[in-house]
C-alpha positions in Angstrom: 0.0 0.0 0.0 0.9 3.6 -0.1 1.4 5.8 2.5 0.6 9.5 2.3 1.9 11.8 5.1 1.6 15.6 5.0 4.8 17.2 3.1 5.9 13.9 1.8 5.6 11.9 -1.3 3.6 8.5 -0.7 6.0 6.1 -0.4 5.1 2.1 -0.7 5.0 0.2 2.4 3.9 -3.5 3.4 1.4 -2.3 6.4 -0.6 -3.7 9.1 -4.9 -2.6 9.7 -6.9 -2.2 12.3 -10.7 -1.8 11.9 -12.7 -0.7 15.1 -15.9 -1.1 14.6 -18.6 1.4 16.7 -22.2 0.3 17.3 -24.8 1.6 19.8 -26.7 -1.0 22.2 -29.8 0.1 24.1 -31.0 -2.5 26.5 -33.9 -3.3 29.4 -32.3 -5.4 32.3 -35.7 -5.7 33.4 -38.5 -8.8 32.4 -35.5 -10.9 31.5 -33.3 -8.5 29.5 -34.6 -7.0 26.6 -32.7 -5.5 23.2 -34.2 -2.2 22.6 -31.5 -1.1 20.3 -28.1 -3.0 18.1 -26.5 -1.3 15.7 -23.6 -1.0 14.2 -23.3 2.9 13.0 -19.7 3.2 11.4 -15.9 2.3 11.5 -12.8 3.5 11.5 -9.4 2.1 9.8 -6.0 3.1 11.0 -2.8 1.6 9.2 0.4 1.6 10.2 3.8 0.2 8.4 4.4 -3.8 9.4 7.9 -2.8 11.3 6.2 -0.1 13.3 6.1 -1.3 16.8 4.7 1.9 18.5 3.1 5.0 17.3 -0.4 5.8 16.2 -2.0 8.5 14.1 -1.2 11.3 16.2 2.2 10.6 16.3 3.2 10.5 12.9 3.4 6.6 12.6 0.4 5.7 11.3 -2.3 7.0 9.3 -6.4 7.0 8.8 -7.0 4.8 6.2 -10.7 3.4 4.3 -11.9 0.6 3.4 -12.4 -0.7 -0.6 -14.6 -3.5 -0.6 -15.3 -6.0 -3.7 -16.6 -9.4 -4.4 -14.9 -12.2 -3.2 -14.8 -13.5 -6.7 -12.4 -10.6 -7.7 -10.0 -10.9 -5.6 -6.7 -12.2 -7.5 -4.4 -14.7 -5.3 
């Protein structure tokens, strides 16, 4: 993948993702627990390069990323 950082050329790096996922969950402890509310309302993807150990975002070693998603069926091997 390439990495763009501010003020310098994107440079191709072998990276690791991480997804988080956010959601919302309203529930009734009462009567046996009920589910008023699940749902998942968005995500966020950060990437960082494979060697990085420590960093995030906010320091410089990793950035936002997003998410391109495709059938299965196109995915070359």
């Amino acid at each position: 993948n390439y990495m763009k950082r501010p003020f310098e050329k994107p440079t191709l790096e072998d990276i690791v993702s991480e997804v988080g996922i956010y959601g919302t969950f309203i529930g009734n402890q009462e009567n046996g627990g009920k589910v008023l509310w699940n749902r998942v309302e968005g995500y966020l993807v950060r990437s960082k390069a494979h060697n990085v150990n420590q960093g995030g975002v906010s320091e410089g070693g990793g950035v936002v990323d997003s998410l391109i998603l495709f059938p299965e069926n196109e995915l070359k091997y």
